[in-house]
LUMVEX-732781 format. One line per field, with one value per residue (C-alpha): residue in one letter; residue number from 1; x, y, z. Coordinates in steps of 0.2 Angstrom, whole numbers, plus 5000, padded with zeros to 4 digits. Layout:
# LUMVEX-732781
res: (A  ...)
n: (NUM  ...)
c1: (X  ...)
c2: (Y  ...)
c3: (Z  ...)
//
This chain:
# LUMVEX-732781
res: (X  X  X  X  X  X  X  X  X  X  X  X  X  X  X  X  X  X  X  X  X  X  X  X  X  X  X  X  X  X  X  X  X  X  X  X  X  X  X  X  X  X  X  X  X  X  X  X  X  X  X  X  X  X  X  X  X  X  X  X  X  X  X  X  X  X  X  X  X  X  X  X  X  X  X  X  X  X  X  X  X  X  X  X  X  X  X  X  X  X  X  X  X  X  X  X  X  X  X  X  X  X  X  X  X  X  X  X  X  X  X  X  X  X  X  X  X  X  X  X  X  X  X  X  X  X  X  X  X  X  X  X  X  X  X  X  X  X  X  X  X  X  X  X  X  X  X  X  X  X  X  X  X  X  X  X  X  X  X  X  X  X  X  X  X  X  X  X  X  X  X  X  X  X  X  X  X  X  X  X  X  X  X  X  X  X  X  X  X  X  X  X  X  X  X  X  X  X  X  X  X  X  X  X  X  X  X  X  X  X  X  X  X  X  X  X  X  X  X  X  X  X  X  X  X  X  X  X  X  X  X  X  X  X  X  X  X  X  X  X  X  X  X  X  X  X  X  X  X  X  X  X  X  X  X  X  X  X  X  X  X  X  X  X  X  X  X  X  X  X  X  X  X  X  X  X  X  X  X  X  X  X  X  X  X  X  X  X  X  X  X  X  X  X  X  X  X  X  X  X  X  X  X  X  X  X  X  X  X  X  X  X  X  X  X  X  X  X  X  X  X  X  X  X  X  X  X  X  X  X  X  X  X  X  X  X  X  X  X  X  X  X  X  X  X  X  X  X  X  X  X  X  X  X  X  X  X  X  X  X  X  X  X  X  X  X  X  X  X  X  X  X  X  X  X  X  X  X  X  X  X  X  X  X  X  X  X  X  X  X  X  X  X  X  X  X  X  X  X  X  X  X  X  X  X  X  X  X  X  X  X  X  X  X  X  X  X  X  X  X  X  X  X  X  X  X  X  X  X  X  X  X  X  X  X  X  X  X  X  X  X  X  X  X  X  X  X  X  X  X  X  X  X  X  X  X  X  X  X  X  X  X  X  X  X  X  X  X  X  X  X  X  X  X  X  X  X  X  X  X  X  X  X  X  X  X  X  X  X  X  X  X  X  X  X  X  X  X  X  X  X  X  X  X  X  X  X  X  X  X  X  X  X  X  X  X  X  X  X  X  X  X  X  X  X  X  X  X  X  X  X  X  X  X  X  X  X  X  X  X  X  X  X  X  X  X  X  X  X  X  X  X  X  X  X  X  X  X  X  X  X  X  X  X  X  X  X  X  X  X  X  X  X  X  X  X  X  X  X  X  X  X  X  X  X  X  X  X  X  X  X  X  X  X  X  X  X  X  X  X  X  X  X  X  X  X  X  X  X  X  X  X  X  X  X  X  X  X  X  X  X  X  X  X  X  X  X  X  X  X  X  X  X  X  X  X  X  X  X  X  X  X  X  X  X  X  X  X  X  X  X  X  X  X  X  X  X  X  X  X  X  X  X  X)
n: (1  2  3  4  5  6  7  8  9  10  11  12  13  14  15  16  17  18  19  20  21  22  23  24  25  26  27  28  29  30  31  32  33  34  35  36  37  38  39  40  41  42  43  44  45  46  47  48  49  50  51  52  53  54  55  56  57  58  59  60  61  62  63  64  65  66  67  68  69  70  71  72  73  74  75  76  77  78  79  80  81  82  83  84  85  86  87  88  89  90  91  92  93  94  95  96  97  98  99  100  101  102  103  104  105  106  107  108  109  110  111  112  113  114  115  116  117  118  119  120  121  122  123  124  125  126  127  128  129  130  131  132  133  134  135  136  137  138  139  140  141  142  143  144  145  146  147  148  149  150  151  152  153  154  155  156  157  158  159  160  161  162  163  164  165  166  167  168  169  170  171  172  173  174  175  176  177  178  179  180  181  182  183  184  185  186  187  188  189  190  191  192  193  194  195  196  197  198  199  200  201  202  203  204  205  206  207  208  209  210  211  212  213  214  215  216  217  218  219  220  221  222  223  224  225  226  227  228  229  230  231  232  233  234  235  236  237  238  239  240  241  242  243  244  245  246  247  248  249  250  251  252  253  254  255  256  257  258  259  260  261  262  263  264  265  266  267  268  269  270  271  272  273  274  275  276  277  278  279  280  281  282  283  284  285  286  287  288  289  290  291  292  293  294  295  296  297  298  299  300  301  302  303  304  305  306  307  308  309  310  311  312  313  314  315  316  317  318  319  320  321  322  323  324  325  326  327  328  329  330  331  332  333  334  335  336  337  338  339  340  341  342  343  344  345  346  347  348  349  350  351  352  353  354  355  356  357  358  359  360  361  362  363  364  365  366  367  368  369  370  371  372  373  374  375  376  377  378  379  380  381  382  383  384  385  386  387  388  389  390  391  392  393  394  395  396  397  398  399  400  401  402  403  404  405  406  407  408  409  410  411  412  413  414  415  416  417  418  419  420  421  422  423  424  425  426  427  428  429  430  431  432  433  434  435  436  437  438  439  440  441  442  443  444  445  446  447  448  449  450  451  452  453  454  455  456  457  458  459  460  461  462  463  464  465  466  467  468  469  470  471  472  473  474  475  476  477  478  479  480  481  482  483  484  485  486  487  488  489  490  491  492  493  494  495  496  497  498  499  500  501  502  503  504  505  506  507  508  509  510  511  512  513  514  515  516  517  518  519  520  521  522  523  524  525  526  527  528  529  530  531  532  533  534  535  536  537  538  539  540  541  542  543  544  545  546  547  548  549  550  551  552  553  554  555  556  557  558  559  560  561  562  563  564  565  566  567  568  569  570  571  572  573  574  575  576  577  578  579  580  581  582  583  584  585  586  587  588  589  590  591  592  593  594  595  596  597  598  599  600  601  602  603  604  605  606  607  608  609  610  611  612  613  614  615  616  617  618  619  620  621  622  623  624  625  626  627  628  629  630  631  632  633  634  635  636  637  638  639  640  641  642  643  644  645  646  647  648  649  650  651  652  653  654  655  656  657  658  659  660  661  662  663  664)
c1: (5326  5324  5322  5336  5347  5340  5344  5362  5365  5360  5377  5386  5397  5388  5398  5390  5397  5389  5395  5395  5403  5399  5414  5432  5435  5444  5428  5425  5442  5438  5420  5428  5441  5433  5419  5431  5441  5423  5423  5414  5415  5416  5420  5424  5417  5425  5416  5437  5454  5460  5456  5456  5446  5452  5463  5475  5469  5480  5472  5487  5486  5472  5459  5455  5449  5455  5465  5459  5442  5452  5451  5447  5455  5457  5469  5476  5480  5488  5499  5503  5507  5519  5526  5535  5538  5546  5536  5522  5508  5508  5495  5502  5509  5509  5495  5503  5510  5493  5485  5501  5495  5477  5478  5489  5477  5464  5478  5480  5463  5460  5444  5441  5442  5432  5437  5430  5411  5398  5382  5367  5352  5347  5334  5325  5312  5303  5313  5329  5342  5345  5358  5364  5370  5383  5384  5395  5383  5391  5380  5383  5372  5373  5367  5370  5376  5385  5387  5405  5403  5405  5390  5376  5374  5369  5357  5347  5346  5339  5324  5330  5326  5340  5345  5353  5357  5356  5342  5332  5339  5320  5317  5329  5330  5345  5356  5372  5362  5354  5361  5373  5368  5389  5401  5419  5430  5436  5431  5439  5449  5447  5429  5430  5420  5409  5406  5413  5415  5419  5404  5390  5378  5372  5388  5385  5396  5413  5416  5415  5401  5386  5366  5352  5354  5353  5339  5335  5350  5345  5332  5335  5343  5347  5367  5382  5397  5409  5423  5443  5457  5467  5486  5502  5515  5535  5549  5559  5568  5571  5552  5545  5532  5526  5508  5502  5488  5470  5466  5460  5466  5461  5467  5453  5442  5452  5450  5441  5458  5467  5456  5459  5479  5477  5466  5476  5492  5483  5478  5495  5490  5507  5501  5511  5506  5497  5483  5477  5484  5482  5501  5504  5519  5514  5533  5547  5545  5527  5511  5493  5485  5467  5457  5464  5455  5443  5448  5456  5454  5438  5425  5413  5396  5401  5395  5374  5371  5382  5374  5360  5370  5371  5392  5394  5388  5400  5415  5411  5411  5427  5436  5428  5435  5451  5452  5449  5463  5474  5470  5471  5488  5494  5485  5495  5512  5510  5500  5507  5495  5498  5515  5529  5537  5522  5522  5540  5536  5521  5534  5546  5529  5525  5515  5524  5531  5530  5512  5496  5508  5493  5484  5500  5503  5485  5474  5462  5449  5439  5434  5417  5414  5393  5383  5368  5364  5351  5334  5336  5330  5339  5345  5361  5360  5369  5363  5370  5388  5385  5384  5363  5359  5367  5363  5362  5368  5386  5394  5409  5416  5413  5428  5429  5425  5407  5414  5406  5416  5408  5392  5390  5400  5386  5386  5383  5382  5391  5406  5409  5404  5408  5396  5392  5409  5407  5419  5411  5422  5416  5419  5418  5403  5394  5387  5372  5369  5350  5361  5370  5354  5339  5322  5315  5303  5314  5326  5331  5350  5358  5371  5377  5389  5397  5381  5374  5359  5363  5358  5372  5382  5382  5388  5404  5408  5407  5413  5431  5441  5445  5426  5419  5433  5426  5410  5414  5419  5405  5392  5402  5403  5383  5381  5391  5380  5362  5371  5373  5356  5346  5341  5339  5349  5338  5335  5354  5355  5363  5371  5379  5385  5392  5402  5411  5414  5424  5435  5437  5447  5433  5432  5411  5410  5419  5425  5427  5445  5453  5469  5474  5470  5479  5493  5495  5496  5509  5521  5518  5535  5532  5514  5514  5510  5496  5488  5477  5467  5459  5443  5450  5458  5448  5447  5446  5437  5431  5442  5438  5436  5445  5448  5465  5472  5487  5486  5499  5486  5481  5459  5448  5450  5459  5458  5463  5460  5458  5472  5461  5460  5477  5482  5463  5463  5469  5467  5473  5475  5476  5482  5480  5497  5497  5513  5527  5541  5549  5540  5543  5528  5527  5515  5505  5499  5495  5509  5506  5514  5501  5506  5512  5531  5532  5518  5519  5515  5517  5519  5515  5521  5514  5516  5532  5531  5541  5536  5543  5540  5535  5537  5520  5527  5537  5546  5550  5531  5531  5520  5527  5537  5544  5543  5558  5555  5549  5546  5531  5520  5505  5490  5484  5495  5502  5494  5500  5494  5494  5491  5490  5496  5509  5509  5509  5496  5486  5489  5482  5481  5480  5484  5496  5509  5517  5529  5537  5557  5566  5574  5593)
c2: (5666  5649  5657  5666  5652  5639  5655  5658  5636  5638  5647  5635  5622  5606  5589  5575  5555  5539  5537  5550  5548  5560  5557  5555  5543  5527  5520  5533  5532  5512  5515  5527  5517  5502  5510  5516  5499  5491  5503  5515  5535  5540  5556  5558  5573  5578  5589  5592  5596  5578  5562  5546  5550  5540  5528  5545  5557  5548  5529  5521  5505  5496  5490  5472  5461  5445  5447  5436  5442  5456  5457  5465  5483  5483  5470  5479  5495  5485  5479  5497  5501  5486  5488  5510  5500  5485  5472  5459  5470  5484  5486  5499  5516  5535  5543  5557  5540  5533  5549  5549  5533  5534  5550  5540  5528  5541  5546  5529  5525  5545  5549  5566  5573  5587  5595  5607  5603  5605  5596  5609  5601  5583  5582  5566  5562  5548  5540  5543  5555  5566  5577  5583  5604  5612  5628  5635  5631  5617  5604  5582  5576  5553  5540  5531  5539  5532  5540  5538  5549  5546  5556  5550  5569  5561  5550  5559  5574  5561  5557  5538  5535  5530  5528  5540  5534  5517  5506  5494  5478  5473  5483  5471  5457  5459  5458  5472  5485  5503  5507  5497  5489  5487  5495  5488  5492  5511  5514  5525  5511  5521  5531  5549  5564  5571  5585  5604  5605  5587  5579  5592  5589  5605  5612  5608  5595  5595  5597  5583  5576  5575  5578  5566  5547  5538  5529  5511  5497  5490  5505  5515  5532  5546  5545  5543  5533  5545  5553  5557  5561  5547  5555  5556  5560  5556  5559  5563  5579  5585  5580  5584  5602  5606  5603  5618  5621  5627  5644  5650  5633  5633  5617  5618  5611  5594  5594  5577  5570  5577  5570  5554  5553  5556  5543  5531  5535  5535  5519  5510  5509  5508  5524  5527  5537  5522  5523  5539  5533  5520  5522  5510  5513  5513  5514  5515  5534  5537  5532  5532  5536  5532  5533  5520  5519  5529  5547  5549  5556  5553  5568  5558  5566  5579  5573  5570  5583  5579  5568  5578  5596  5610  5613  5626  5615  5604  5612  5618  5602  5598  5613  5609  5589  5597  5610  5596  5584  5598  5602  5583  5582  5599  5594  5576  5586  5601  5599  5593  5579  5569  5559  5565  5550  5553  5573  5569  5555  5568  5579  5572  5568  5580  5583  5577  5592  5580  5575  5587  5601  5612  5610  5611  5592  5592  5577  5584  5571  5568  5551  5550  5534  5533  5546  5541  5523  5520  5509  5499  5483  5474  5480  5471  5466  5457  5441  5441  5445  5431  5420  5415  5424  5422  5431  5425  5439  5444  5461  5459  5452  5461  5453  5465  5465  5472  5487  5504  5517  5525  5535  5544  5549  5550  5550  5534  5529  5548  5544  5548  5532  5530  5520  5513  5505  5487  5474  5458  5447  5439  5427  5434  5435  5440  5458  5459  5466  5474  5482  5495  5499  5509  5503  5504  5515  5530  5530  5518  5523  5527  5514  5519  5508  5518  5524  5508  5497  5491  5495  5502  5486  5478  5494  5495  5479  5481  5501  5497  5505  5491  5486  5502  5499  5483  5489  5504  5492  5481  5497  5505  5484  5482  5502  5498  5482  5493  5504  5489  5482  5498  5492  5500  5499  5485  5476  5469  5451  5445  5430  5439  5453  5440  5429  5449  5453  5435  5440  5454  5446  5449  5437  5434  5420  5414  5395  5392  5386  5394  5403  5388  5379  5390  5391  5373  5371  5387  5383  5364  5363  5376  5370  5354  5347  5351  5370  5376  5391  5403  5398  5385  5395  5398  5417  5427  5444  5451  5450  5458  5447  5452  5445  5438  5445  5437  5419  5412  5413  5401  5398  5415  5424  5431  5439  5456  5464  5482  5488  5491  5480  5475  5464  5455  5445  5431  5416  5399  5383  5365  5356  5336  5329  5313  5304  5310  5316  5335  5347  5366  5376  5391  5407  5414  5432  5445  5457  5476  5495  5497  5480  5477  5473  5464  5450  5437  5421  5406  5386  5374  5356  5346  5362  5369  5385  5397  5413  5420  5439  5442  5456  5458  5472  5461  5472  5458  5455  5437  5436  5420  5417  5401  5399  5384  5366  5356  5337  5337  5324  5314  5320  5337  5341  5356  5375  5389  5405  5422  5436  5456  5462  5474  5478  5493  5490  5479  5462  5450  5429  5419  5401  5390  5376  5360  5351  5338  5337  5327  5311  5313)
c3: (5390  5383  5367  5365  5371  5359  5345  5354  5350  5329  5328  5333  5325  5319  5320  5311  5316  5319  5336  5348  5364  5381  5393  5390  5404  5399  5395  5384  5375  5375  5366  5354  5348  5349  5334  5323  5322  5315  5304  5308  5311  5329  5341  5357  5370  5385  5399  5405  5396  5400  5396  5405  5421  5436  5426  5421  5436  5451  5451  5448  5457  5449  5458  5448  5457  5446  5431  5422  5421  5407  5390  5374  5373  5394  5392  5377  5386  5402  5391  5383  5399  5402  5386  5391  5409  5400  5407  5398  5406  5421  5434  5441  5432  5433  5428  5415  5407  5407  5399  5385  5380  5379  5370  5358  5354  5353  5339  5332  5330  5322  5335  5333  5354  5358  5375  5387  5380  5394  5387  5391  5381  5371  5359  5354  5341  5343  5357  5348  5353  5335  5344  5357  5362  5371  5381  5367  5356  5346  5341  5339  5330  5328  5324  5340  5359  5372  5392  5397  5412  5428  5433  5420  5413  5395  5402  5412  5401  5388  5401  5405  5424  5439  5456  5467  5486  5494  5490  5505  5505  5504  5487  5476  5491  5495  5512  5512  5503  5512  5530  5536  5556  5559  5550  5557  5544  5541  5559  5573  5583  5599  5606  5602  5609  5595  5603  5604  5621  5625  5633  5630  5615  5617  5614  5594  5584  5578  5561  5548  5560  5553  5564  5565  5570  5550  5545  5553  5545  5530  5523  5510  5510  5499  5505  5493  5497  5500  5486  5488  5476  5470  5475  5467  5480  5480  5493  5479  5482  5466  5459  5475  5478  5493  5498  5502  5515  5509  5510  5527  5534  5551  5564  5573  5558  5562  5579  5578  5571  5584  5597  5587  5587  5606  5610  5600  5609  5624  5621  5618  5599  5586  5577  5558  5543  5539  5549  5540  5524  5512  5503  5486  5475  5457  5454  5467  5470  5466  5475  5473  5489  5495  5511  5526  5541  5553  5546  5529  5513  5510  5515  5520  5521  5508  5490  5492  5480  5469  5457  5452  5454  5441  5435  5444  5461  5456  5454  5473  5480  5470  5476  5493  5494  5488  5503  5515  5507  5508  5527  5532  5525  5532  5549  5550  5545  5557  5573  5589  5593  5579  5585  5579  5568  5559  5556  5551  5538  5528  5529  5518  5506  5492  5476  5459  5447  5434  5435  5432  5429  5424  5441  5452  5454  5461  5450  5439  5443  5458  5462  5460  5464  5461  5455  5445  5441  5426  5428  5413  5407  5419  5437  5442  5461  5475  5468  5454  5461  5474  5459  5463  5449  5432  5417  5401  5390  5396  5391  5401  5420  5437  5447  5461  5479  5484  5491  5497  5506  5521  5518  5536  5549  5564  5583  5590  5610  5610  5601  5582  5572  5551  5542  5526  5524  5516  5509  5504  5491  5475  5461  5443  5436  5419  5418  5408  5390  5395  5412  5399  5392  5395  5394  5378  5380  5389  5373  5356  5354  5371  5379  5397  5403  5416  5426  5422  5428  5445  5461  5475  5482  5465  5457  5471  5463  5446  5446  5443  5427  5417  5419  5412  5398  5395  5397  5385  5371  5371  5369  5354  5347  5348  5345  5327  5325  5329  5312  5302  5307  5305  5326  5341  5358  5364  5347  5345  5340  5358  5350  5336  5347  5360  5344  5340  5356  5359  5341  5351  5365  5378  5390  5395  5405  5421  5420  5437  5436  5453  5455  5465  5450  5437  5452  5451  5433  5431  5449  5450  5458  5471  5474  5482  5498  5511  5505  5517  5513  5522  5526  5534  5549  5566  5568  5583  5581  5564  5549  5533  5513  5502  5483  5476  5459  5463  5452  5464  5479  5487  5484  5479  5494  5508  5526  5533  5548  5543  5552  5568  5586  5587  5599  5595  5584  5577  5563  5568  5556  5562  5549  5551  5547  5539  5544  5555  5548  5545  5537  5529  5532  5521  5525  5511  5510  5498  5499  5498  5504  5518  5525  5543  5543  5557  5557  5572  5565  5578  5576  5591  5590  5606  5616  5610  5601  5588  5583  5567  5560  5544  5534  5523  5514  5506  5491  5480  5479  5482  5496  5501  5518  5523  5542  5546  5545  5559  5565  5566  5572  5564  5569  5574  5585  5574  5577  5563  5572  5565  5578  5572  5588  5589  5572  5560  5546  5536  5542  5527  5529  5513  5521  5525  5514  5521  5511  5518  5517  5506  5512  5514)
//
């Protein structure tokens, strides 16, 4: 059989190049471009017909941690994108607009793009790749290859070791890696029976519940954080399509969610779309949709073989997450438990007729947000996100929160429990050279700077789209210099290849300024008086980091409250005044579509109060509320107290301004 399929490849189609790149994600369009503007001949492979991955398949609003952090050809495409939206730069945008301009640079940049090529063999000589085979028989042959995949197929099929699963936290000594003890955030707000027959184990589980009890908090595991579609949904009439339920779409398969909406109601919870739904505009009549709360999009559960899984598996569990979106969102438009203001709001949601038009409106990418992670010559870890660890040989900036979606939906103390879910902010920090490579002894001319060297917490901070696109340039940069050295992978001058990368615009270091800092420098006028951020509030129950990409926020962080426990908790500053007189106090928050719109925020002078409700949603995007003027007194006498109860989404605390009044 082998024989004949080896036989079946010499027929096909041989392409030769310099740089060969598997995977047409944005990191792939940014590796292939970026070799052909040194000078050097470059192609670009797609398993798919469509190129861009997440950043054209429905992730519109960009996860990015700190802007700043951005550069090289990233920064240039944000700023393709805010050039069609008329602005300096756009964050946000529509994915078929995203796609029209990557494929232009593909274009620009004259990379020959190879679609619907499913890599079926690799063969190496002497620790080198020479080329690599698809199952039509066509054949790649390079100099050099880079893995631009989401799923690591090139590298593992060229025998380089990795990671699948959730590490110890002893194995790298870290402390918010394997099995998480507490898992508050994405969790059900309110107990709910696991059970068939409610009550009675014996009577089997609910669907989307998984058996057994999970390993022991903090020990490895062989579960995959869990996977979604980005979507792209408008109220629009006239661009609007219906959502149509999967086939055989049965309710009872949600009869965990049903459960659900009744215990919220029954428990006096404020219950909107948003609970189910994390909504973000990427224009005024689009959105990019993720997973919010205890039961969402994500299929949690669903994804553990797909790392390692044949294509055919694949397209399984693709079709599968698909069936499951399609039956949550029919579910919260049509069954009688959820409330009505809520059926009546998906209602008026449908897919987009201008986007993904040959797949229905539906996006053609899954988010695979970890599949396989290489073992390469450096494994980046928690430390080195914390910022206790600093490599030497920076490729590019992580930036983003140390963030992993559930992994398991489990019975707990006989309720259904989420866990996995973890949210711990960061500083930008370097990402090393030797975490894109393999070891040198597994292979000579591979870079992998999507499935890269890092174990699971630290890759939920550095998986972010502009990161693989920064990533993806700095491979084809030093894949270019292995040419014109006649070097391997790991035998790159790493002071040479740093001193390109710079004249490329990449930013590789962190200088520690702060946004408060840079805020300062850019808002002076708006920036005075007392800023308290914060870290400096008292909190009551357990609020969630978060990092700031605004560079008007106040410090490097934030608070949120996960949408869930309304009513308990709280964050409470007590600024020390230093003389009386009257003050304005001005509430700062990060301003978003899933934010509460009523926030009660309360100021005490000596006893007497005023609460004032803020709108966090804040559609001018300022995220600035002043809350009056006030006498107030010197001392500590003076409470600024933000409560979430009563309210109907995230509610987010970034700290608190005084400015004194001017003299009259």
């Amino acid at each position: 059989m082998a024989v004949f399929a080896l036989a079946a490849f010499a027929h096909g189609e041989t392409v030769d190049t310099e740089v060969c790149v598997y995977g047409g994600t944005a990191g792939g369009v940014a590796a292939a471009c970026a070799a052909t503007r040194l000078g050097h001949k470059a192609v670009l492979i797609e398993f798919g017909r469509h190129v861009g991955g997440l950043t054209s398949g429905g992730l519109g609003w960009t996860d990015i941690g700190n802007k700043a952090a951005i550069g090289g050809f990233a920064r240039e495409f944000y700023q393709r994108l805010g050039k069609y939206y008329g602005k300096a730069e756009s964050w946000t945008f529509e994915p078929h607009v995203a796609e029209q301009e990557l494929e232009k640079l593909l274009t620009e940049f004259n990379v020959p793009l190879y679609r619907e090529q499913h890599l079926t063999l690799v063969k190496k000589t002497g620790g080198r790749i020479t080329e690599i085979v698809m199952d039509n028989g066509k054949v790649f042959r390079a100099k050099m290859f880079i893995d631009c995949t989401y799923e690591g197929d090139l590298m593992a099929k060229a025998g380089v070791s990795y990671m699948v699963g959730r590490e110890s936290n002893a194995q790298f000594d870290e402390t918010i890696n394997g099995v998480r003890a507490k898992t508050p955030a994405h969790q059900f707000m309110v107990p709910v029976d696991p059970y068939i027959v409610p009550g009675d184990p014996k009577s089997g589980l609910l669907p989307f519940v998984q058996s057994g009890t999970g390993a022991a908090p903090g020990e490895a595991d062989a579960c995959v954080q869990a996977y979604n579609y980005r979507l792209c949904l408008t109220k629009v009439p006239e661009n609007r399509r219906p959502i149509d339920p999967p086939e055989g779409y049965n309710p009872k398969d949600y009869e965990l969610l049903g459960r659900y909406c009744q215990g919220l109601v029954a428990a006096g919870r404020k219950v909107s779309l948003h609970n189910f739904l994390k909504i973000d505009m990427v224009t005024p009549e689009k959105t990019d949709i993720n997973n919010n709360g205890g039961f969402s999009t994500d299929d949690i559960g669903a994804n553990y073989a797909y790392p390692n899984a044949d294509y055919a598996t694949r397209e399984k569990i693709r079709k599968d997450h698909e069936r499951y979106i399609r039956g949550l969102l029919t579910f919260l438009a049509t069954d009688s438990r959820v409330p009505e203001d809520v059926r009546n709001d998906m209602k008026q949601w449908g897919l987009c007729k201008d986007e993904f038009k040959d797949t229905g409106g539906w996006p053609f990418q899954m988010y695979v947000r970890e599949a396989r992670r290489m073992k390469g010559e450096m494994v980046m870890t928690e430390k080195v996100c914390r910022g206790i660890e600093r490599p030497e040989d920076s490729v590019g900036l992580g930036a983003y929160n140390m963030d992993s979606h559930n992994c398991q939906r489990l019975v707990k103390d006989g309720r259904a429990e989420n866990e996995g879910d973890t949210q711990v902010g960061v500083k930008p920090y370097p990402i090393s050279y030797r975490a894109i490579v393999p070891q040198a002894s597994e292979c000579q001319n591979l870079w992998v700077p999507v499935c890269l060297s890092a174990t699971h917490i630290a890759y939920g901070s550095i998986r972010m789209e502009p990161v693989f696109m920064i990533l993806g340039e700095s491979s084809a940069t030093a894949a270019c210099m292995a040419i014109d050295n006649k070097t391997t992978a790991q035998g790159v001058d790493y002071p040479k290849l740093r001193e390109q990368l710079e004249k490329e615009g990449q930013v590789l270091a962190w200088t520690g300024q702060s946004n408060r800092e840079r805020a300062n420098a850019e808002h002076r006028m708006k920036w005075e008086g007392l800023l308290l951020d914060s870290d400096k509030a008292k909190f009551t129950g357990e609020w969630t980091e978060g990092s700031l990409s605004n560079p008007r926020g106040i410090g490097d962080g934030y608070r949120h409250d996960d949408d869930k426990d309304k009513g308990a908790k709280s964050a409470r500053w007590t600024p020390e005044i230093a003389t009386t007189g009257e003050y304005e106090i001005v509430f700062h928050f990060p301003a978003g579509g899933n934010r509460a719109k009523s926030v009660p925020v309360t100021v005490e002078v000596d006893g007497h109060s005023t609460v004032v409700q803020v709108d966090e949603r804040d559609e001018a995007g300022n995220g600035i509320a002043s809350l009056g003027k006030f006498q107030l007194p010197k001392g500590t006498g003076t409470t600024v107290t933000v409560s979430n109860a009563g309210t109907d989404g995230f509610v987010v605390v970034d700290g608190i301004q005084i400015v004194q009044a001017a003299k009259k």
